[in-house]
N, C-alpha and C positions, 0 to 999 in steps of 0.2 A: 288324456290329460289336456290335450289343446282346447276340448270344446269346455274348459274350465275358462279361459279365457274368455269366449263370449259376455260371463259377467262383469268383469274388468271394467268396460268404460262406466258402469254405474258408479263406479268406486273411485274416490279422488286418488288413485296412483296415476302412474304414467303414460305413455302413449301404448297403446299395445305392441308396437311391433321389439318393443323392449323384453317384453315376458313371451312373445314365440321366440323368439332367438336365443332367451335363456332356454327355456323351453328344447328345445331343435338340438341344441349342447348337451341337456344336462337328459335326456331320455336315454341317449343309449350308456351312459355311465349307471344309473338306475340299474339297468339291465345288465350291466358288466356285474354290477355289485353282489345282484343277484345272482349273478351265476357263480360268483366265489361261493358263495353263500349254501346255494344249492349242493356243492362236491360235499360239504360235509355233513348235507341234511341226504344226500345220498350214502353216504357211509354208514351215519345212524341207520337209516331202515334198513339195507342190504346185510350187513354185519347182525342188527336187531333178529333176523332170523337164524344166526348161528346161534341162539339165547343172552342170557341175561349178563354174563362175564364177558363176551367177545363187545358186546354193546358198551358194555361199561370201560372195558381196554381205551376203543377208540374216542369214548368221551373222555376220557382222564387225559390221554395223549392230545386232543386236541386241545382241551381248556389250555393244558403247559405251551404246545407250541404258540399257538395264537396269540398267547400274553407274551410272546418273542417277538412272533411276526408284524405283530400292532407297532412296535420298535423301528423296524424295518420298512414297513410301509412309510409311517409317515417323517423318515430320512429322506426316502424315494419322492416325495412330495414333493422340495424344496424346492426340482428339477421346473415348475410348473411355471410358476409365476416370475423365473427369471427368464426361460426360453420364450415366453409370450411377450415379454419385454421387450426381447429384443425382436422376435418375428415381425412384431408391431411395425417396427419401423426400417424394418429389411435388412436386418445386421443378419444375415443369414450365414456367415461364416463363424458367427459368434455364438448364433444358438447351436449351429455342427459342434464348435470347441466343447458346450458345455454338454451337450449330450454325450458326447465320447469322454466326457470326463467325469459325467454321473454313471455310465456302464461301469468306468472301472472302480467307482463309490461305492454301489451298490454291490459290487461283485465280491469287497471289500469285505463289506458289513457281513454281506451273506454267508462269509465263511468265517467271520466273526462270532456271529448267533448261531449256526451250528455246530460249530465248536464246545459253543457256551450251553446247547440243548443234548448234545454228546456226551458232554461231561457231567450232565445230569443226572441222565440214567441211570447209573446205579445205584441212585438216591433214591429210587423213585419206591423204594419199600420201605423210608424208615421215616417217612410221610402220613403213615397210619390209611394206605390204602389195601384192601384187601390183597393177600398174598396169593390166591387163587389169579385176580387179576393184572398184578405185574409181572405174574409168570408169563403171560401171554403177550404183554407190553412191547415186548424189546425189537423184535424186525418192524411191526408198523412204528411203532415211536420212531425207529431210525429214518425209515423210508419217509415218511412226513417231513420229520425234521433236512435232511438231505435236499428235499425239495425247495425248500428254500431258497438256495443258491438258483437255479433257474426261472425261480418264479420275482426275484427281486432283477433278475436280469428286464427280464417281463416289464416289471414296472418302468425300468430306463425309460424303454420305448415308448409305453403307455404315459409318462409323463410327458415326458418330448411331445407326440402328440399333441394331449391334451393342449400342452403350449400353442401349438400352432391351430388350436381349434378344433381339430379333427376328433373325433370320440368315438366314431363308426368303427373304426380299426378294431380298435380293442374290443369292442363290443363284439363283434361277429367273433374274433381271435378266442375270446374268452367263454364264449356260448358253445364253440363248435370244442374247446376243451371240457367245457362238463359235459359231451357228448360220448365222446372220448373215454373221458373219466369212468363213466356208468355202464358205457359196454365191457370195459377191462374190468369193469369190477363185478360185473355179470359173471362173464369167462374166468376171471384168475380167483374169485372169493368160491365159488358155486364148481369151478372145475368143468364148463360146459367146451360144449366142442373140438374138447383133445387135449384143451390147458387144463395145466395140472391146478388140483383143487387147492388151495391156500388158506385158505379161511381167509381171517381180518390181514395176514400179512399178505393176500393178495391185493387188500382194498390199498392197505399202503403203494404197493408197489403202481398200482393205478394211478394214484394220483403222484408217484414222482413221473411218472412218465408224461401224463397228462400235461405234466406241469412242464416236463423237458419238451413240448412238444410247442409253447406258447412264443418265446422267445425266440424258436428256430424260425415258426411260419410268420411271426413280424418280422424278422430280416429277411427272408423268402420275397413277403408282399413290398416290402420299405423298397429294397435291391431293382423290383420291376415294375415301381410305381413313378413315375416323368415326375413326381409333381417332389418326392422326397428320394428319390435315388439320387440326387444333387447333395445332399447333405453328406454324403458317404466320400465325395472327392476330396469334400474337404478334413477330413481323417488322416492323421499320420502322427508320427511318432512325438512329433516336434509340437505337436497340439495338447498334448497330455500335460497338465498346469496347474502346481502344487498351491497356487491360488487361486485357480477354479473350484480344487476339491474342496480346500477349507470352506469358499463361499455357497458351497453347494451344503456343506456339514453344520454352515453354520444357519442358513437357511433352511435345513430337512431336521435338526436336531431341537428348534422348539416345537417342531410342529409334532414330529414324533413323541415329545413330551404332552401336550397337549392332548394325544389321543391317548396317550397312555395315563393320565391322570384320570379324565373322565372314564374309561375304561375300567379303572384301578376302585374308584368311587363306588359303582355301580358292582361291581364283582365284592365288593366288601359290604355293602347294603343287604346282597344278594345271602352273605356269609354268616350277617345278621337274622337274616330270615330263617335261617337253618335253627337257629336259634331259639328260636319261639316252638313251630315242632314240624314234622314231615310232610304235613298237608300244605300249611307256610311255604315251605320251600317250591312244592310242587304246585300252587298257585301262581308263585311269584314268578317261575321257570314258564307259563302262559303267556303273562302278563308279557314276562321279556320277548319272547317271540313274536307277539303284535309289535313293543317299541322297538324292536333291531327291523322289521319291515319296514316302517313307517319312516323311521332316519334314514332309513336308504335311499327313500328318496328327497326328503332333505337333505341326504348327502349328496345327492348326485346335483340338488340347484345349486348345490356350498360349489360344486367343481366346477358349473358352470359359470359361478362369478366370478371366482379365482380368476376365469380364463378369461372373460369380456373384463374386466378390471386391472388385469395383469394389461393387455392391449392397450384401454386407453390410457393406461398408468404409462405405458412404453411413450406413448404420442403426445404425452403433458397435457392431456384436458381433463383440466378439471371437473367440470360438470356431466363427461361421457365418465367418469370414475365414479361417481356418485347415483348417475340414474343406475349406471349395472349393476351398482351394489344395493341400492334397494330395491332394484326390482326385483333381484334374490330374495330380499326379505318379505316384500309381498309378497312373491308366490308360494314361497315355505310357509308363510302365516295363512294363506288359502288354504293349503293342503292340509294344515297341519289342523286346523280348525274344523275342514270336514271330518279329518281324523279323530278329533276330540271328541263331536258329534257322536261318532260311530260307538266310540270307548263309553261313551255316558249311557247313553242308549240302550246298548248293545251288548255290554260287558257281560253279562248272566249267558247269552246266548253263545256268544264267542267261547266261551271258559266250558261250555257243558260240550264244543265241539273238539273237546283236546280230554274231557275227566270225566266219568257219570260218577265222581263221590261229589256228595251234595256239600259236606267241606269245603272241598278245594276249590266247588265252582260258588258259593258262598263270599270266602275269603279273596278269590281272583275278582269278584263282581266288588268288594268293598276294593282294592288296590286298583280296580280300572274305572273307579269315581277322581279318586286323585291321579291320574295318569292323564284324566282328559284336561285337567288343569296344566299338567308339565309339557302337555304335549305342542303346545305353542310354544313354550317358552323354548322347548329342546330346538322347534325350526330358527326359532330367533339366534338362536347364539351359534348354531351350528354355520346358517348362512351369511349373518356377519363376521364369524371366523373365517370363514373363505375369501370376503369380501376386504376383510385382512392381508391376509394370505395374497393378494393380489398386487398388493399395493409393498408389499414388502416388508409386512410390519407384523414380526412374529416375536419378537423378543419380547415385548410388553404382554403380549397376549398370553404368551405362558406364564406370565409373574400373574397374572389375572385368573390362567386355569389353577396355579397354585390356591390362592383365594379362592374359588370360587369350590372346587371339588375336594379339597385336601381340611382348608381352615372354617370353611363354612358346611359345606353337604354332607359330611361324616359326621361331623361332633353333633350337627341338629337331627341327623337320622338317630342317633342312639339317643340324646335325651328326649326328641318328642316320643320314640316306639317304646322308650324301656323308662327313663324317667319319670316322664308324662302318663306313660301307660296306655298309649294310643294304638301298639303293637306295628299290625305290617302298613295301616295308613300312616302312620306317625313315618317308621321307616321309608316311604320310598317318597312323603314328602320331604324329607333331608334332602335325595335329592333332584326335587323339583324346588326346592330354598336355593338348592348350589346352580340350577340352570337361569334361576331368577336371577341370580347374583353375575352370571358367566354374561346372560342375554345384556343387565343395562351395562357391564363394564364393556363389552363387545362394542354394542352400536355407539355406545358414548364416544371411543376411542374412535371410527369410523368416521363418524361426524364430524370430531374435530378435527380430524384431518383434512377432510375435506375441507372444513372451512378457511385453514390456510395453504395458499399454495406452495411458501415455501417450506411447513412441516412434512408436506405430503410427498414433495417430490426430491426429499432429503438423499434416501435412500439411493433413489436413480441418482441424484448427483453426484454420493460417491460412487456407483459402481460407473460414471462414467468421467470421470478424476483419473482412474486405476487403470482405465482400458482406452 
């Protein structure tokens, strides 16, 4: 990714050493993201060879949990852009306070949503899912679900971090758990080496373990690491702050809505597709598999501006809050653009290395002509929502993701596909309409902020009124 850089100075953006440093942050998040990513494209193919119901068990349990844990992640977010605030500028006992006070937030939440995915489960037959396969449901569904609670611990730490600029940790932490993850599920699904054979409820049991194994080895490293074993002294009883948590809740609860609208969007699009007929569905399920790569890493520049933005937002400069945040948006509209390239191009080629029915790779080559069009706009709004996110400015952003994926990208997916009669390009321009609509209210917002100093630095004002 860096020798993308070399074209840069042609181009009227920034100075370069702004996009290596985004850069340098946002790779090994990339690479975290990917390896969440990875545990459950490793559960599809491992479990794939128990056949076609065990496959299907852990796709059903995951779609449900996921659409919980999207919840919980971005709660966990909140932690980011307030501890970079303050590391900024050396309140280091203040980002100790908040990270001991988002472990007990999150630890909160996490027995909150597995409660709420517990209590589920018995529903999960009168959902019109084959009864063949939620006989089989019930230990992996729990064992996933369960895992939650230690994987949102996980995030504590992985935010705190992130706060303080660090991204390696979690990176290596979360890499060496899909390692983890793949061999337990070798042994406990297959029965190899003496473990008793499990099927799919071994693959579960993998990944709670995997997952209990992430939040132990960050305390492990944080505990013997000079430079963050300092943060742990200052921990105690007396630091746990009923106004920390809110402002933690009230910071992680747009952003959690935020992801969970567009999420919500893009899964009802998806629902649409099923719609029209099987080969539809099974194009579009391609399709998504290029765009969940391709945000990843646009997600991973969004984390690194958060973090270069959240800093100079700590230090009140103005114009260091500005260049970090577009130089996110530059480099997401780089990427995102060779991306589009690739999808315009490409699209026939790609589609025929996932289907040989001339349908489906037909219908994915018409959907990844409009996707090279979305695919910009998805880096734009994504990396200016970060750029948000930094600055402290979530509440508006979600009235904007309300607008953008709820009132505009649903109702224009069903009238251009079904209305109109345009079918699956009509559909999934809905929402590439909702990321146009998300991108100009994003950066417009950004902008103006910047442009005054005292709207911009509102936020920091009161939380340092309060403390």
């Amino acid at each position: 990714m860096l020798s993308l850089i070399n074209i840069l100075p042609k181009l009227p953006f920034l100075p370069k050493s702004y996009y290596i440093k985004n850069i340098r942050i946002a790779f090994p998040v990339i690479l975290s993201f990917a390896g969440q990513a990875l545990v459950q494209i490793a559960d599809s193919i491992m479990t794939g060879r128990l056949g076609p119901v065990p496959l299907a068990a852990v796709s059903l349990s995951g779609a449900i949990v996921m659409n919980i844990l999207v919840l919980g992640i971005g709660l966990s977010v909140g932690l980011t852009p307030i501890a970079g605030n303050f590391w900024a500028t050396g309140k280091f006992r203040k980002v100790a306070s908040y990270f001991q006070n988002s472990l007990l937030v999150n630890f909160v939440a996490s027995i909150l949503l597995t409660t709420l995915l517990l209590a589920f489960l018995p529903f999960l037959g009168v959902i019109g899912q084959p009864p063949e396969v939620v006989a089989i449901t019930g230990n992996y569904y729990t064992y996933i679900s369960v895992s939650i609670i230690p994987f949102m611990l996980f995030q504590a730490f992985k935010q705190f971090l992130e706060g303080t600029g660090n991204t390696r940790i979690s990176m290596l932490i979360t890499l060496f758990s899909v390692v983890l993850n793949i061999l337990l599920n070798y042994l406990l699904i297959f029965g190899k080496m003496g473990f008793p054979q499990m099927g799919i409820d071994g693959a579960g049991l993998a990944t709670l373990i995997s997952r209990l194994f992430m939040p132990v080895a960050f305390w492990i490293v944080l505990r013997y690491n000079q430079s963050y074993s300092r943060y742990f002294k200052f921990f105690g009883n007396t630091r746990f702050s009923i106004l920390k948590q809110k402002e933690l809740v009230r910071m992680g609860l747009p952003i959690s809505g935020q992801m969970s609208l567009e999420f919500l969007s893009l899964s009802l699009i998806t629902l649409m597709m099923g719609w029209i007929s099987t080969a539809s569905l099974a194009a579009n399920q391609i399709v998504q598999a290029m765009i969940n790569f391709t945000f990843m890493v646009s997600n991973g520049i969004a984390a690194a501006s958060t973090i270069h933005v959240s800093h100079a937002y700590g230090k009140r400069d103005v114009g260091e809050v500005r260049k970090n945040g577009f130089a996110g948006i530059h480099l997401s509209t780089l990427f995102m653009s060779v991306a589009a390239a690739v999808f315009l191009f490409g699209g026939e080629f790609i589609a025929s290395l996932f289907s040989s029915s001339p349908e489906v790779i037909a219908i994915a080559k018409k959907i990844f002509v409009v996707v090279a069009f979305f695919e910009l706009l998805d880096g734009l709004q994504v990396t200016a929502l970060g750029a948000l996110r930094g600055i402290m400015d979530v509440k508006k952003a979600m009235n904007y993701a309300i607008i953008s994926y709820i009132f505009v990208s649903i109702p224009f997916a069903y009238f251009a596909g079904f209305i109109l009669g345009f079918g699956e390009m009509g559909l999934i321009s809905g929402f590439a309409v909702g990321l146009l609509t998300a991108s100009i209210l994003f950066i417009s917002r950004f902008s103006r902020k910047c442009s005054n100093s005292h709207t911009l630095f509102i936020n920091l004002g009161y939380e340092k009124k309060k403390h």
